[in-house]
CHARMM-style PDB file with segment names, atoms N, HN, CA, C and O in Angstrom:
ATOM      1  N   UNK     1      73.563 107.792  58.650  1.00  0.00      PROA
ATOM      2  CA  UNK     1      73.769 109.013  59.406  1.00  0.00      PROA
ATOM      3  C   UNK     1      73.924 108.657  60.885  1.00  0.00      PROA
ATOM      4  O   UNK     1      73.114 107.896  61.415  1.00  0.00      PROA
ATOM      5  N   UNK     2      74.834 109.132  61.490  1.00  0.00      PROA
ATOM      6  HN  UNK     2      75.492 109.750  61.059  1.00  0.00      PROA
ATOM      7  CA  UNK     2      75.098 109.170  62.859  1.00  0.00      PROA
ATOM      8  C   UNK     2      74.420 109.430  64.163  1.00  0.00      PROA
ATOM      9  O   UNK     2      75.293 110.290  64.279  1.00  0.00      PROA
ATOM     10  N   UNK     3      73.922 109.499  64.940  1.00  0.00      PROA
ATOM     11  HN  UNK     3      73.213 108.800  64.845  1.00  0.00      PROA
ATOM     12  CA  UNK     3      73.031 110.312  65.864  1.00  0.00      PROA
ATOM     13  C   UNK     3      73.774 111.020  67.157  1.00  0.00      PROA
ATOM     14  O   UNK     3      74.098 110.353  68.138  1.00  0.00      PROA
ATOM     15  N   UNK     4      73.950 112.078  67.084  1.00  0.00      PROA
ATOM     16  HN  UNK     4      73.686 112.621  66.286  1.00  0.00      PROA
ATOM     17  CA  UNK     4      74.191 113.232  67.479  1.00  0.00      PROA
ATOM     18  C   UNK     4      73.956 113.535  68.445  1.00  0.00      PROA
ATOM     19  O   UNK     4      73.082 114.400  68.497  1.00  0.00      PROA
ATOM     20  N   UNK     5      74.446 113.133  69.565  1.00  0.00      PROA
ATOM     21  HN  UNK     5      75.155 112.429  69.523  1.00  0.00      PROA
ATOM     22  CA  UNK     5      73.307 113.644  71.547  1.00  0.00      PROA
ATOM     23  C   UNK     5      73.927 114.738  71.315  1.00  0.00      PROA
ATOM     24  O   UNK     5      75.155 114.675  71.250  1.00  0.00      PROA
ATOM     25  N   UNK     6      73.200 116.149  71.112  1.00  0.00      PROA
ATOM     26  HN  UNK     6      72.203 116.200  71.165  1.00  0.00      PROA
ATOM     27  CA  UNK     6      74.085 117.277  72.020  1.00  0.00      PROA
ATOM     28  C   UNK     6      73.117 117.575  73.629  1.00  0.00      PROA
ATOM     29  O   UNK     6      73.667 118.046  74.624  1.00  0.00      PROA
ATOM     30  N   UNK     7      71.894 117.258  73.596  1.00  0.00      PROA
ATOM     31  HN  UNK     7      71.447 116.875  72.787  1.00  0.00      PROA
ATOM     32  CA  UNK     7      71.382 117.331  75.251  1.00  0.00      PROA
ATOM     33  C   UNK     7      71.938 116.512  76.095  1.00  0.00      PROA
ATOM     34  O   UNK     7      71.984 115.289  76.232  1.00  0.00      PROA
ATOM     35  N   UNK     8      72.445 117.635  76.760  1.00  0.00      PROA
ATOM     36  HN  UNK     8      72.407 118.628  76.649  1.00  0.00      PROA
ATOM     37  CA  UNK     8      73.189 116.693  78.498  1.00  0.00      PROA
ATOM     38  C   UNK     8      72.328 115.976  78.952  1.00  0.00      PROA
ATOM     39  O   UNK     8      72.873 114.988  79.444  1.00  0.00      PROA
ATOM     40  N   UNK     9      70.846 115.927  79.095  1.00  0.00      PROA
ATOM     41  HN  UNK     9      70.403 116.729  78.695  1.00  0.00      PROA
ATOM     42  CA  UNK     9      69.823 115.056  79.192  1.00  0.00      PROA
ATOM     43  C   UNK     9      70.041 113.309  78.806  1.00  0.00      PROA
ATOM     44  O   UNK     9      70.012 112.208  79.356  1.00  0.00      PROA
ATOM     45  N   UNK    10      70.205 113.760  77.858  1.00  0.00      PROA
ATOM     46  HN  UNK    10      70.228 114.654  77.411  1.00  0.00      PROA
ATOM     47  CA  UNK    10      70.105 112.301  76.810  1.00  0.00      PROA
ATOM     48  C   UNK    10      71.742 111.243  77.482  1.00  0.00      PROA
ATOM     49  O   UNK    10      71.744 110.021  77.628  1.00  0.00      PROA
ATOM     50  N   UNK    11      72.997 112.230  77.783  1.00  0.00      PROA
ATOM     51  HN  UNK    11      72.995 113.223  77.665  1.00  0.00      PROA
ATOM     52  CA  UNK    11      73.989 111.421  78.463  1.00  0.00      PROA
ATOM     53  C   UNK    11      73.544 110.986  80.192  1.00  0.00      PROA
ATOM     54  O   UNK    11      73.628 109.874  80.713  1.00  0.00      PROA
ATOM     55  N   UNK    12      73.149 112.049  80.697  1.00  0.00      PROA
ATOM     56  HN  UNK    12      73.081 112.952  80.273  1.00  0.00      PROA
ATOM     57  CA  UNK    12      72.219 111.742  82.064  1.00  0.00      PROA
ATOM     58  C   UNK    12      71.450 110.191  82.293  1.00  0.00      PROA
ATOM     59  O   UNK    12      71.742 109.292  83.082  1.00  0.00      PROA
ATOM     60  N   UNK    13      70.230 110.286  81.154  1.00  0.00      PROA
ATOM     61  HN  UNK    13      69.992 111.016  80.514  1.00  0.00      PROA
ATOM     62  CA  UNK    13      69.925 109.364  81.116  1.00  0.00      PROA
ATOM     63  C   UNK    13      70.638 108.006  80.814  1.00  0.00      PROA
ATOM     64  O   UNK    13      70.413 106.953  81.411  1.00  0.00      PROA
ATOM     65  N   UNK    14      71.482 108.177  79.854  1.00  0.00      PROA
ATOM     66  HN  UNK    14      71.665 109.032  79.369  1.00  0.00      PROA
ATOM     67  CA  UNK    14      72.281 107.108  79.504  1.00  0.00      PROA
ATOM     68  C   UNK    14      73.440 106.481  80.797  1.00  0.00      PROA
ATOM     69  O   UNK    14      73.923 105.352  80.874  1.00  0.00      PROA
ATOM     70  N   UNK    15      73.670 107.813  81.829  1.00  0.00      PROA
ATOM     71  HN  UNK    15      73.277 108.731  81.767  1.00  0.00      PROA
ATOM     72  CA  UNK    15      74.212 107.339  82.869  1.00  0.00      PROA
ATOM     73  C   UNK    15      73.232 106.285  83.818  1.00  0.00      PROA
ATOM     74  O   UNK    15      73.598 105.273  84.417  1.00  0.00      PROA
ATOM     75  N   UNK    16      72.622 106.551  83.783  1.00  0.00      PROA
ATOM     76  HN  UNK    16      72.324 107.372  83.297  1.00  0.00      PROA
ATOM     77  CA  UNK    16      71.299 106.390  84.913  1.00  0.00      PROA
ATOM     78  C   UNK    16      70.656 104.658  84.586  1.00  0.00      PROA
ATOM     79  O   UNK    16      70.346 103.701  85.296  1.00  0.00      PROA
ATOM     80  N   UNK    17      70.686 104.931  83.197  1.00  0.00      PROA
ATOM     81  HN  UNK    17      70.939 105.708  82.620  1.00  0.00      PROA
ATOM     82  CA  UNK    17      70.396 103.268  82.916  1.00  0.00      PROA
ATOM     83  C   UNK    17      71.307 101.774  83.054  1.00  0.00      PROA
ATOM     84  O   UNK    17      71.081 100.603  83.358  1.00  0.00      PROA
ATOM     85  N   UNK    18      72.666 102.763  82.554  1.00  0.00      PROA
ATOM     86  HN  UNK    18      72.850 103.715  82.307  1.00  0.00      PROA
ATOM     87  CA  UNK    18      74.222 102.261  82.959  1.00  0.00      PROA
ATOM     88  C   UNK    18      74.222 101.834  84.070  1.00  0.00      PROA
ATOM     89  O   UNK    18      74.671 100.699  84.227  1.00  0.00      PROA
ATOM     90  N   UNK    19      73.670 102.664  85.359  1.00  0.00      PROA
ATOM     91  HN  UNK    19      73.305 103.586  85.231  1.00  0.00      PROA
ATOM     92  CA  UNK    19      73.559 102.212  86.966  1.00  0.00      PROA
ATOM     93  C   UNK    19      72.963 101.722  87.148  1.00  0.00      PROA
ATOM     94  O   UNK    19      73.206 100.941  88.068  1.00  0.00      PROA
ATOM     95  N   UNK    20      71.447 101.635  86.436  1.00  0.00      PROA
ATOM     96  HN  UNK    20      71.250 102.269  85.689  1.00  0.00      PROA
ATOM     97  CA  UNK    20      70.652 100.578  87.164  1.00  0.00      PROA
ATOM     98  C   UNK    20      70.597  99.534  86.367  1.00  0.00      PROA
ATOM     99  O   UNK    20      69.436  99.125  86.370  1.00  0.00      PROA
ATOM    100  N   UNK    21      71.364  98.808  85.591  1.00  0.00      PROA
ATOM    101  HN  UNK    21      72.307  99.141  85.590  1.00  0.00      PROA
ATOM    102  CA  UNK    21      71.510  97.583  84.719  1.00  0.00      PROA
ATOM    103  C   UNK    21      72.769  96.911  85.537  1.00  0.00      PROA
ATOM    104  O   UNK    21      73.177  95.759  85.689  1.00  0.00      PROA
ATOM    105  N   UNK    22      73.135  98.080  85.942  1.00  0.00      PROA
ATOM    106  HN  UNK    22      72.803  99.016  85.820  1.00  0.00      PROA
ATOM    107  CA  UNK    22      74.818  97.359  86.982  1.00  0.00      PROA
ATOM    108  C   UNK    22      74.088  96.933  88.157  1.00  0.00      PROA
ATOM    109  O   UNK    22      74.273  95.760  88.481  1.00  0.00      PROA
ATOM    110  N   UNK    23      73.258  97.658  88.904  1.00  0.00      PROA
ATOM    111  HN  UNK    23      73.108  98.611  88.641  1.00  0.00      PROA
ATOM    112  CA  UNK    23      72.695  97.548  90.254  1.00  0.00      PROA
ATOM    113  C   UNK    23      72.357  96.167  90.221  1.00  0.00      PROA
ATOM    114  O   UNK    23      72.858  95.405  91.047  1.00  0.00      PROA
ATOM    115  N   UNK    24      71.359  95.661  89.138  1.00  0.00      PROA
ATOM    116  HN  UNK    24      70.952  96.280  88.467  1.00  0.00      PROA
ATOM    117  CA  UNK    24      70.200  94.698  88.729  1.00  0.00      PROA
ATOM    118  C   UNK    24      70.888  93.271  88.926  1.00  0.00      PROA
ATOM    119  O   UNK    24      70.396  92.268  89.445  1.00  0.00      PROA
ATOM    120  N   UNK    25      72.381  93.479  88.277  1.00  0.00      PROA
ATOM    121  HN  UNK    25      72.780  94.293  87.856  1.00  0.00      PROA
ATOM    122  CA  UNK    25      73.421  92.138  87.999  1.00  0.00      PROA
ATOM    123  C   UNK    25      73.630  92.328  88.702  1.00  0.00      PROA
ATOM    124  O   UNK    25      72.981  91.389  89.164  1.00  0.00      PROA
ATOM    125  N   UNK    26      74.296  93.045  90.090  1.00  0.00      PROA
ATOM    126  HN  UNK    26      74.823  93.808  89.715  1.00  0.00      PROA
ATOM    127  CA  UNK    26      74.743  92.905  91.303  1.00  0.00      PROA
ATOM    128  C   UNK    26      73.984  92.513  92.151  1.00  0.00      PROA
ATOM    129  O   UNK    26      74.454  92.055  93.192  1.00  0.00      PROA
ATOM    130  N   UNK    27      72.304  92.593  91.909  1.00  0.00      PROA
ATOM    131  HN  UNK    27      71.922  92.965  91.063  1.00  0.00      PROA
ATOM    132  CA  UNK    27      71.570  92.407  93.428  1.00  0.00      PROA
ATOM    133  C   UNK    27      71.370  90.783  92.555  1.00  0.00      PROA
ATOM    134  O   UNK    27      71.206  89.929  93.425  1.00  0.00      PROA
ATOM    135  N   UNK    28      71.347  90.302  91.480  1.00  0.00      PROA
ATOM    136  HN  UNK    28      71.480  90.997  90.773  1.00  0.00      PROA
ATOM    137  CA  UNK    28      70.631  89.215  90.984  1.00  0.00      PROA
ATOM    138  C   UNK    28      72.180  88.157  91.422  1.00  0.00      PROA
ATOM    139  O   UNK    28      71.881  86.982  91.633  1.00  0.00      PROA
ATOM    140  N   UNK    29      73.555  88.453  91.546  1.00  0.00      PROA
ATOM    141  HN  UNK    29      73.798  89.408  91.374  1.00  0.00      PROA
ATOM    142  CA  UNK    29      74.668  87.596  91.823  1.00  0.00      PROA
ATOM    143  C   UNK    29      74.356  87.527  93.236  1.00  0.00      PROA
ATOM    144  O   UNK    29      74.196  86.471  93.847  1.00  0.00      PROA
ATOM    145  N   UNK    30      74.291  88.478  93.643  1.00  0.00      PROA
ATOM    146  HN  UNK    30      74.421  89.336  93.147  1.00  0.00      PROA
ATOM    147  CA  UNK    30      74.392  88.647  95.461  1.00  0.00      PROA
ATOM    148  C   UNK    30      73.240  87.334  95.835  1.00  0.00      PROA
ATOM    149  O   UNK    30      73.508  86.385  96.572  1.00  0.00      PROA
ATOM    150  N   UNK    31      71.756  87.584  95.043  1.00  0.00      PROA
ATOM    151  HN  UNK    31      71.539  88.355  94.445  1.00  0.00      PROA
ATOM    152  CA  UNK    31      71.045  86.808  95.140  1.00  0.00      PROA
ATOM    153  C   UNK    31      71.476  85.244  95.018  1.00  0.00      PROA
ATOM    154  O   UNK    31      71.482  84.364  95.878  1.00  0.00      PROA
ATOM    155  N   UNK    32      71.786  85.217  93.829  1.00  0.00      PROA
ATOM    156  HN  UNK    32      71.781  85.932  93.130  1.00  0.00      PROA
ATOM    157  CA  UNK    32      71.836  83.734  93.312  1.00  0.00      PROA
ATOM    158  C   UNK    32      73.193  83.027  94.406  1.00  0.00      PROA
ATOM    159  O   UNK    32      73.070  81.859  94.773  1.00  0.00      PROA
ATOM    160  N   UNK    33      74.176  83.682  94.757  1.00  0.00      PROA
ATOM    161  HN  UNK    33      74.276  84.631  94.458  1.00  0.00      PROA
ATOM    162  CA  UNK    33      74.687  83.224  96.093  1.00  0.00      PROA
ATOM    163  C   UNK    33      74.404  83.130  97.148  1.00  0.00      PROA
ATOM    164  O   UNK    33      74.771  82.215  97.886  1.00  0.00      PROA
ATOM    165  N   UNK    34      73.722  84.013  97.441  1.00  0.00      PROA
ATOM    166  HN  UNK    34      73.425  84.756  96.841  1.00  0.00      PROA
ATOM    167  CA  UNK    34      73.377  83.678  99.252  1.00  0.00      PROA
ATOM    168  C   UNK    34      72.022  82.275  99.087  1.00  0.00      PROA
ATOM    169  O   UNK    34      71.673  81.775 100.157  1.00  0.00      PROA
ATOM    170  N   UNK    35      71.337  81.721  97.759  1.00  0.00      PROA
ATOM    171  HN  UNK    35      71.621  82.127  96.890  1.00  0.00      PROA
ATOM    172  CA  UNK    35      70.795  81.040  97.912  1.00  0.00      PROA
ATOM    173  C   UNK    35      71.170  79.980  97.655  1.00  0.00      PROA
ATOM    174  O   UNK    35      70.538  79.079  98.207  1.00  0.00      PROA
ATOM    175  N   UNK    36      72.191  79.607  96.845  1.00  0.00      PROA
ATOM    176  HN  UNK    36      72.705  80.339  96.397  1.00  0.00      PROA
ATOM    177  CA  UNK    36      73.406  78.712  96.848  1.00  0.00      PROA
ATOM    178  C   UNK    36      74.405  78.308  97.525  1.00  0.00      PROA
ATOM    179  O   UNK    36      75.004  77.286  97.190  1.00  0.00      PROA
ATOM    180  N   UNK    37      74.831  79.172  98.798  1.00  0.00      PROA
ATOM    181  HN  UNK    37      74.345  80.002  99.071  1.00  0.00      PROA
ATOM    182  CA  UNK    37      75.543  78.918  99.644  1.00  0.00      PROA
ATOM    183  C   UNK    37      74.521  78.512 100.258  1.00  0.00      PROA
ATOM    184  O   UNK    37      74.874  77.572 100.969  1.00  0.00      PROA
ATOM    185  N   UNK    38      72.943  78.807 100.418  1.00  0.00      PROA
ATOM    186  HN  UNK    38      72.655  79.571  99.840  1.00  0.00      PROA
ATOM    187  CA  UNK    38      72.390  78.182 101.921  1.00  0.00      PROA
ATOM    188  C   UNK    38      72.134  76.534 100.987  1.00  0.00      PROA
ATOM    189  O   UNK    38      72.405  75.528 101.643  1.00  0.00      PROA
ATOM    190  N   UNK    39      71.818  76.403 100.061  1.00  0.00      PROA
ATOM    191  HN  UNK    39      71.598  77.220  99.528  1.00  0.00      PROA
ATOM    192  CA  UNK    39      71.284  75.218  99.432  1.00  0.00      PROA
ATOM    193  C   UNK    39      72.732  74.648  99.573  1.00  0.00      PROA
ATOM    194  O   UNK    39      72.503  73.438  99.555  1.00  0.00      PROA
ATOM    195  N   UNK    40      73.773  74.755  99.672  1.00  0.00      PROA
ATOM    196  HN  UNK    40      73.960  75.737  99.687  1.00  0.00      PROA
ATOM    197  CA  UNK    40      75.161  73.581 100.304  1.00  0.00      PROA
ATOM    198  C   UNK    40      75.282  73.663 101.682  1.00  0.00      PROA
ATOM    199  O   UNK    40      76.108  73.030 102.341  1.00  0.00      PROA
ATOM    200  N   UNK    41      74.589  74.319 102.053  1.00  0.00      PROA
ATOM    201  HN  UNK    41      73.918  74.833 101.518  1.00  0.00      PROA
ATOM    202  CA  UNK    41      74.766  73.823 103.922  1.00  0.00      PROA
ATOM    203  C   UNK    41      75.706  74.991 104.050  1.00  0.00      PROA
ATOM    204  O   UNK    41      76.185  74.904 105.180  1.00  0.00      PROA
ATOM    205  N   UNK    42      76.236  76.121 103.386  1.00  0.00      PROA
ATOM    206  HN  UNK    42      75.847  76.192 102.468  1.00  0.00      PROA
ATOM    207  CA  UNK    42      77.166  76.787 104.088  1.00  0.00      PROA
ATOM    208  C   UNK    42      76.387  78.008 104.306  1.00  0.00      PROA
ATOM    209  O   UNK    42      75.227  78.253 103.976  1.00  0.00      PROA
ATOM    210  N   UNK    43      77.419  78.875 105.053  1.00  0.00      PROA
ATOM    211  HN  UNK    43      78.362  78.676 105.322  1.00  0.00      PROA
ATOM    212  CA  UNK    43      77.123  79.859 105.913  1.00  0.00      PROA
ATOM    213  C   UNK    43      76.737  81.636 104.774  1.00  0.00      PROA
ATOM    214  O   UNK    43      77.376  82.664 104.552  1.00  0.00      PROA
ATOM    215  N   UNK    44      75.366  81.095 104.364  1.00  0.00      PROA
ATOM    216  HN  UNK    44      74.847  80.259 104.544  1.00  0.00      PROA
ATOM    217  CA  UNK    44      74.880  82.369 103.479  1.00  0.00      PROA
ATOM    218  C   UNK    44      75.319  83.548 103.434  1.00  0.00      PROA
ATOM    219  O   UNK    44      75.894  84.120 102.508  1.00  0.00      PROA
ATOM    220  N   UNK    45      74.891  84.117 105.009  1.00  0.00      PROA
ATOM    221  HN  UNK    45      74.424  83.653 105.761  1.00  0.00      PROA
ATOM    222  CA  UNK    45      75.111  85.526 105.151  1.00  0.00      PROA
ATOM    223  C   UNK    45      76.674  86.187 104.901  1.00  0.00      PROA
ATOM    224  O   UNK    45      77.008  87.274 104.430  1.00  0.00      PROA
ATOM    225  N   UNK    46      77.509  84.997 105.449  1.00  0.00      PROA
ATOM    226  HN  UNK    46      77.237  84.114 105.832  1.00  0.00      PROA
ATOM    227  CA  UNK    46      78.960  85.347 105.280  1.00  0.00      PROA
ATOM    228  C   UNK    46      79.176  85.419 103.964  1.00  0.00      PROA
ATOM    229  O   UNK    46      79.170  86.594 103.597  1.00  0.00      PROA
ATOM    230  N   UNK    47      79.384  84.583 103.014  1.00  0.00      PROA
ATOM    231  HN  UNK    47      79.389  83.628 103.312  1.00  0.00      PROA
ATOM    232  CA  UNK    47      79.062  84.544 101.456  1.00  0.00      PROA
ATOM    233  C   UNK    47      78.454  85.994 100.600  1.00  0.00      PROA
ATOM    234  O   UNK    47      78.904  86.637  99.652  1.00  0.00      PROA
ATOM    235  N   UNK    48      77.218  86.133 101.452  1.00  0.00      PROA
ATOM    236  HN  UNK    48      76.852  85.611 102.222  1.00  0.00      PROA
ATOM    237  CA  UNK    48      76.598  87.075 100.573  1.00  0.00      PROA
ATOM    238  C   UNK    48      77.645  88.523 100.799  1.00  0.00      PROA
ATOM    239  O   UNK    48      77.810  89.264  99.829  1.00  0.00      PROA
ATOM    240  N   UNK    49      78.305  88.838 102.112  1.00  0.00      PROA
ATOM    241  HN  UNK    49      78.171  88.237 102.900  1.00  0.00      PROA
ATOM    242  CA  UNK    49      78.935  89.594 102.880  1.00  0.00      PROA
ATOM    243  C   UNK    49      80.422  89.607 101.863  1.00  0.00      PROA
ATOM    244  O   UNK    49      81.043  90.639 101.608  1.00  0.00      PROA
ATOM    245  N   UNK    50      80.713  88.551 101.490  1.00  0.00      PROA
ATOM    246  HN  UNK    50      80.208  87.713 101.697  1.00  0.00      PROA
ATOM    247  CA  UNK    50      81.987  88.231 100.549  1.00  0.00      PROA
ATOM    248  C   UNK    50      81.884  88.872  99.244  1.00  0.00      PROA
ATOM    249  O   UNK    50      82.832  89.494  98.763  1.00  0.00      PROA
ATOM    250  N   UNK    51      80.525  88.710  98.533  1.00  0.00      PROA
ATOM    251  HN  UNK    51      79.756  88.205  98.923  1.00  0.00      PROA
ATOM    252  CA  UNK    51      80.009  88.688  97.417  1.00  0.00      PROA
ATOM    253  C   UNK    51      79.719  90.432  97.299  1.00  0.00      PROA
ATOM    254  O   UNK    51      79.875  91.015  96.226  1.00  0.00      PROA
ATOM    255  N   UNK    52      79.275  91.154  98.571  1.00  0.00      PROA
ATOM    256  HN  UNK    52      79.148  90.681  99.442  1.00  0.00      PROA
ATOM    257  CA  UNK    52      78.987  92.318  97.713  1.00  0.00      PROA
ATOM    258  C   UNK    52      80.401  93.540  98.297  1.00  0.00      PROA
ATOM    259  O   UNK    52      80.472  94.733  98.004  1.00  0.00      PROA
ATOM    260  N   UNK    53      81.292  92.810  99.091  1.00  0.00      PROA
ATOM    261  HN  UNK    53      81.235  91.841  99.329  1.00  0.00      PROA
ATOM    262  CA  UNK    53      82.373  93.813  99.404  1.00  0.00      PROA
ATOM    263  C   UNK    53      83.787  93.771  98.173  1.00  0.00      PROA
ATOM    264  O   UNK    53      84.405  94.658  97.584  1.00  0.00      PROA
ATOM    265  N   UNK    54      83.885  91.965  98.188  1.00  0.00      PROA
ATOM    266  HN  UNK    54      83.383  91.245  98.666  1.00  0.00      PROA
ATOM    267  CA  UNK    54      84.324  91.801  96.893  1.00  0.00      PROA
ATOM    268  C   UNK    54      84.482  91.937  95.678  1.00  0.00      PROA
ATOM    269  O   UNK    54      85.493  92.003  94.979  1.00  0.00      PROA
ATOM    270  N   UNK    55      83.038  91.988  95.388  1.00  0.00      PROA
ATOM    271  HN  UNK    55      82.216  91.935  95.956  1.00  0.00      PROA
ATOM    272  CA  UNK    55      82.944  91.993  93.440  1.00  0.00      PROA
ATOM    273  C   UNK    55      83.084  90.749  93.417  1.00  0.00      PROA
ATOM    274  O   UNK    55      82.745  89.875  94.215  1.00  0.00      PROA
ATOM    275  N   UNK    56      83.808  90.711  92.080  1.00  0.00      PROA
ATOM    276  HN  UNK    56      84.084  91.421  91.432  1.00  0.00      PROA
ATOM    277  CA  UNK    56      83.847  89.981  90.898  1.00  0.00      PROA
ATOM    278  C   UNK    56      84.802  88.780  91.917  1.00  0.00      PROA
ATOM    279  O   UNK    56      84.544  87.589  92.093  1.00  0.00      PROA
ATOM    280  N   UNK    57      86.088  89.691  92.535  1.00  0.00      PROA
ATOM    281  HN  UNK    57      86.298  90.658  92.392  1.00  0.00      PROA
ATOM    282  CA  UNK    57      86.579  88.576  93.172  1.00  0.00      PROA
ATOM    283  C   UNK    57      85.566  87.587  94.311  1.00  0.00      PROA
ATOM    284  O   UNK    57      85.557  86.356  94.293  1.00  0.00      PROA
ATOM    285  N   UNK    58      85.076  88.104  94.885  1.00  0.00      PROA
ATOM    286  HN  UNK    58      85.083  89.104  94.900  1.00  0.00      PROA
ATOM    287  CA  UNK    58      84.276  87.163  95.507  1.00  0.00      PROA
ATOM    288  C   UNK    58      83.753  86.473  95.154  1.00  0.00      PROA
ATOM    289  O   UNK    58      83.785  85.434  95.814  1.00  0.00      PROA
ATOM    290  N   UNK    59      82.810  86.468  93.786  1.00  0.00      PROA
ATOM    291  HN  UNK    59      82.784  87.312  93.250  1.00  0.00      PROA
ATOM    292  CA  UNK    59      81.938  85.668  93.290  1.00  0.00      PROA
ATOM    293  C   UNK    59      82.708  84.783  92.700  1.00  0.00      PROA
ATOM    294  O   UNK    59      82.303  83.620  92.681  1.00  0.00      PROA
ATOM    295  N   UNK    60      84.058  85.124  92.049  1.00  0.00      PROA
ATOM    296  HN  UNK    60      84.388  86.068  92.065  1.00  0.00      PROA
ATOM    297  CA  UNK    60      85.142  83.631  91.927  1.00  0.00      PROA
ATOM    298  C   UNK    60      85.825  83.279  93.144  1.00  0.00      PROA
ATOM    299  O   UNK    60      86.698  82.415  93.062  1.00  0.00      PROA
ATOM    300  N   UNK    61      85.596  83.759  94.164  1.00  0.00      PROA
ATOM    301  HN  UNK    61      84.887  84.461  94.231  1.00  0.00      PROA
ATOM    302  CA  UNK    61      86.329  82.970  95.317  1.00  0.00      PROA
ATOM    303  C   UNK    61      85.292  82.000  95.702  1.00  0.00      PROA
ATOM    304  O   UNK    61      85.680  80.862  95.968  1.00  0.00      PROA
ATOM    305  N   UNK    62      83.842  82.309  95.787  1.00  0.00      PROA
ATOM    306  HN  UNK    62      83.528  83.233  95.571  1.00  0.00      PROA
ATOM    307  CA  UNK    62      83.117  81.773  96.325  1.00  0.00      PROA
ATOM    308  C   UNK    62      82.618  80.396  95.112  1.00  0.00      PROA
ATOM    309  O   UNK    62      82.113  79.368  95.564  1.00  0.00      PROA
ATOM    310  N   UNK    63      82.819  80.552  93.761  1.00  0.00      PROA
ATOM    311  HN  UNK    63      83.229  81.387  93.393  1.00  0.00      PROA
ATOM    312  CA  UNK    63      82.323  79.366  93.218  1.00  0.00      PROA
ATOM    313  C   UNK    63      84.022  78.651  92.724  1.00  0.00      PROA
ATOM    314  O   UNK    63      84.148  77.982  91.698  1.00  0.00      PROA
ATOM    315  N   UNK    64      84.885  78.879  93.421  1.00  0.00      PROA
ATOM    316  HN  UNK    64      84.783  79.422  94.254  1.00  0.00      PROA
ATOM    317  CA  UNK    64      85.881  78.179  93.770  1.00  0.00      PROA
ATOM    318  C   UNK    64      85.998  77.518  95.104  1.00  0.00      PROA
ATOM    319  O   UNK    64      86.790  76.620  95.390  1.00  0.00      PROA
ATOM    320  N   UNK    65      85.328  77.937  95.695  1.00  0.00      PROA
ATOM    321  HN  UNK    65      84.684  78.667  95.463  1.00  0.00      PROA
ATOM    322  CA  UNK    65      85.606  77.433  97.332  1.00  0.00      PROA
ATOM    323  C   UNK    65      83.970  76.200  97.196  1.00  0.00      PROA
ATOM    324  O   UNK    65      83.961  75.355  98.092  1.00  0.00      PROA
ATOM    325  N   UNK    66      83.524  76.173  96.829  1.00  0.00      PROA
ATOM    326  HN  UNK    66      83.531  76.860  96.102  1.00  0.00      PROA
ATOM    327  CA  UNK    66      81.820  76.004  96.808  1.00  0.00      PROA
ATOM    328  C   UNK    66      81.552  74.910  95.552  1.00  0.00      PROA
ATOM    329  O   UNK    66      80.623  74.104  95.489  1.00  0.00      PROA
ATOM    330  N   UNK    67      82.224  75.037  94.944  1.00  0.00      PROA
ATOM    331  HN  UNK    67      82.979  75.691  94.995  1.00  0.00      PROA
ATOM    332  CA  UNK    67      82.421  73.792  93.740  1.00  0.00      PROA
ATOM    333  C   UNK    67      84.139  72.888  93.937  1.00  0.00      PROA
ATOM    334  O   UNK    67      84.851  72.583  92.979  1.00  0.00      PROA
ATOM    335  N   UNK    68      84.322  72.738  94.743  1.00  0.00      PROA
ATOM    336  HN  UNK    68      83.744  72.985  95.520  1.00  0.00      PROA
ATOM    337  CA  UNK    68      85.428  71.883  95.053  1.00  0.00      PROA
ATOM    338  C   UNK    68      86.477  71.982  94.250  1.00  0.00      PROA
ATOM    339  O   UNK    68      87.242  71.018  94.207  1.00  0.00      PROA
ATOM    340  N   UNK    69      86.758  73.179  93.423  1.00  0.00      PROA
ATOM    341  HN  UNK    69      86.137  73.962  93.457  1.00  0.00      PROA
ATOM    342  CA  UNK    69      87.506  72.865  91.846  1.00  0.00      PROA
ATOM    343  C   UNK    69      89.204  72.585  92.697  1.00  0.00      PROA
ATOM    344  O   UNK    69      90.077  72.168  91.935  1.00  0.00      PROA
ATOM    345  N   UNK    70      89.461  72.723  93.617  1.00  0.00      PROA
ATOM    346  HN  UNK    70      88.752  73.062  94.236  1.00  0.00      PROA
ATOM    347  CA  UNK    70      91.083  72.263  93.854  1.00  0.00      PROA
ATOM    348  C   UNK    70      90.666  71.413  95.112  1.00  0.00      PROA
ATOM    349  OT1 UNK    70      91.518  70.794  95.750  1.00  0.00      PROA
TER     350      UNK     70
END
């Protein structure tokens, strides 16, 4: 048998967890870069600044630029 939300409640919530599971991976990337850019000697704050205006692109610009891959 299927389960049935008809309370707008129950999608509410389901929004709400959606955001803060997104928030969580965004503050934990933002994290894990700005402490990785300072642990290579480069310039953190700029990085972290890359990382949360960017997205996704940033976080591959930055472990492209930061791991020597070209």
């Amino acid at each position: 048998m299927l389960l049935q939300f008809t309370d707008p409640g129950a999608y509410f919530a389901g929004y709400i967890v959606f955001i803060v599971v997104v928030l969580a991976i965004n503050i934990g990337i933002s994290v894990w870069v700005y402490r990785d850019a300072n642990k290579n000697g480069m310039d953190a704050t700029i990085w972290l600044l890359v990382v949360i205006v960017g997205g996704c692109v940033g976080v591959i610009v930055y472990l492209i630029i930061s791991r020597d891959v070209f």
